[in-house]
C-alpha positions in Angstrom: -107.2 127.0 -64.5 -110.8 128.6 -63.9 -112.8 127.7 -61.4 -115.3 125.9 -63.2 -116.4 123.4 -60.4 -114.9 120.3 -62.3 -113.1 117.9 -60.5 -109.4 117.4 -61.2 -106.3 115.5 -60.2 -102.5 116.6 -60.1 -99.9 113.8 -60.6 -96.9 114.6 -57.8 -94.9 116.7 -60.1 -97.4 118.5 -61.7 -98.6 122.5 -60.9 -96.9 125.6 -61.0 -93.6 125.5 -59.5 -91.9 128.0 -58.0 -88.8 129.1 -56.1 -89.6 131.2 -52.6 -87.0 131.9 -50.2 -85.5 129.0 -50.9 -87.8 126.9 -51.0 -89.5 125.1 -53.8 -93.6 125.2 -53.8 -95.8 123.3 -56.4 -99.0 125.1 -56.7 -101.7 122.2 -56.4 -104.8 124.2 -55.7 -105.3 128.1 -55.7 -108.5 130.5 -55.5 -109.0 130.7 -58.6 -109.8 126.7 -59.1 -111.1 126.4 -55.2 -113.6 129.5 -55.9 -111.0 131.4 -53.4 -111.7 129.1 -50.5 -108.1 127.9 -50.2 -105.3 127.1 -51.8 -103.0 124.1 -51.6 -98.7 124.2 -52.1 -96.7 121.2 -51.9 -93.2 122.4 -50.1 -89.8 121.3 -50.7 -86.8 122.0 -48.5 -83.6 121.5 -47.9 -82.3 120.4 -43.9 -81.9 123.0 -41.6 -84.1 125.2 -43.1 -86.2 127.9 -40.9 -89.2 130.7 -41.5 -88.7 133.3 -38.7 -92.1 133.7 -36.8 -94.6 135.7 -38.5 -98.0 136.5 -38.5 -101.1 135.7 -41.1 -104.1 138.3 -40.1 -106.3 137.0 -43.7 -105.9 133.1 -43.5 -105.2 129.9 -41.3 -102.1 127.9 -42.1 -102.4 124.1 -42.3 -99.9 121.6 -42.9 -99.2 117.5 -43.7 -95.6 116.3 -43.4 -94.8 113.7 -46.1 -91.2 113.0 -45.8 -88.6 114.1 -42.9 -89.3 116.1 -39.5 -90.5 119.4 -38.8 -90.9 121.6 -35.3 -93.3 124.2 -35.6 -93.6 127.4 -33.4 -97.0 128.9 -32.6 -97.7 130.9 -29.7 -96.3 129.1 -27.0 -96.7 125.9 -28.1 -94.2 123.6 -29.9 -95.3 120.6 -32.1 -92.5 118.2 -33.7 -94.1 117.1 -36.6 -93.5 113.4 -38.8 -94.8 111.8 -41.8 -98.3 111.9 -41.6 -98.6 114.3 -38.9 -101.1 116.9 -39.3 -100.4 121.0 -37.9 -102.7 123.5 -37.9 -101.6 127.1 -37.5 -104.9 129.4 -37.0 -104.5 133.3 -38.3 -103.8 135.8 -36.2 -101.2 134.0 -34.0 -97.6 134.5 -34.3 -95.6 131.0 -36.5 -92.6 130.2 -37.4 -91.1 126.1 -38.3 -87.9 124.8 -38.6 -86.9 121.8 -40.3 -84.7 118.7 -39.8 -83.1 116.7 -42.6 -84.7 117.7 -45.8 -88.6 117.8 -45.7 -91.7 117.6 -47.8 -95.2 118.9 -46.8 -98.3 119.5 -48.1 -99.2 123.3 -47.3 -102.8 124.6 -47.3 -104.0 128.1 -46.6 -107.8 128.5 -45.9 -109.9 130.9 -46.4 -108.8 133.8 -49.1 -106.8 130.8 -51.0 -104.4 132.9 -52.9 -101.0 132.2 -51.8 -98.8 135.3 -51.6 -95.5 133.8 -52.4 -96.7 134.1 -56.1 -95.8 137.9 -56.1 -92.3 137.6 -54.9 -91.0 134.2 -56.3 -89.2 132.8 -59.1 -90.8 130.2 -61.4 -89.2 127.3 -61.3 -87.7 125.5 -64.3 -86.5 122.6 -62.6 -88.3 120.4 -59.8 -84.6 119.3 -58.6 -82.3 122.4 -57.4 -82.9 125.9 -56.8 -81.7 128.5 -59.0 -78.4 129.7 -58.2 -78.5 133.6 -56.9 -77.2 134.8 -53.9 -80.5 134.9 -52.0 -81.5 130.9 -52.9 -77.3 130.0 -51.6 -79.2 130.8 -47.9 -81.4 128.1 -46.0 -82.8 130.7 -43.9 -85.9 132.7 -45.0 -85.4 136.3 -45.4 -86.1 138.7 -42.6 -90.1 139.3 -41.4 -90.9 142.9 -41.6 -90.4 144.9 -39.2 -94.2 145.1 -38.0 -94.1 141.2 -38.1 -90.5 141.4 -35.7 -92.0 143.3 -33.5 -95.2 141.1 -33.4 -93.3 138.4 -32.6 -89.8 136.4 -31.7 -87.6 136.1 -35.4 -85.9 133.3 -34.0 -88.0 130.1 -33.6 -85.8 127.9 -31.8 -85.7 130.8 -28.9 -89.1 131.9 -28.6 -87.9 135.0 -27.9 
């Protein structure tokens, strides 16, 4: 894909797939077809999954539940997010989400639009399961770094 200002249109399967920390992303939209003003992942989960709070310093986090329930964590505030419920999470402020039963959700990062899970993921050969290694058998994300920890609470549902 270049980012040769046509228009285009992804069917709901279609994009890059990939495998990160267990859950599955579809690359709809990325810098280099937005002209690196954002980038756009449809997210897969399974229930009970959670991110540990963490920080973005380069972009804001925006999201669009499809299907299922999610409770996001930024600052102090807590949002419990449906189907067709809209979250913004602005940079610099510590986030973290947990889901309910299994959820789908649109994903945009603005500004910068490269998505960083490309580095450490997996491509995915199959839109339906996860591969099976030992890291993708966890629902939980791995571990924030330790600057990220210390930044902010790991454990969502805590705050602390």
């Amino acid at each position: 894909m270049s980012g040769d200002g046509r228009a285009y249109m992804m069917k709901a399967d279609e994009g890059q797939a990939i495998w990160f920390a267990g859950a599955l992303m579809i690359l709809k939209a990325a810098g280099d077809r937005t002209e690196g003003r954002f980038a756009l992942l449809d997210q897969r989960v399974a229930g009970d999954y959670a991110v540990p709070r963490h920080v973005h310093h380069a972009e804001d986090e925006a999201w669009y539940v499809l299907e299922g329930e999610v409770t996001f964590y930024c600052g102090d505030e807590t949002f419990a997010a449906r189907p067709s419920a809209w979250v913004f999470l602005p940079k610099d402020v510590p986030h973290a989400f947990r889901v309910g039963p299994a959820v789908r959700g649109g994903q945009a990062r603005c500004v910068g639009g490269r998505p960083r899970h490309r580095a450490r993921s997996r491509r995915a050969r199959r839109l339906a399961r996860a591969p099976r290694t030992r890291s993708s058998l966890r629902t939980r994300a791995p571990r924030a770094s330790p600057a990220a920890r210390r930044r902010a609470p790991a454990d969502p549902a805590k705050g602390r």
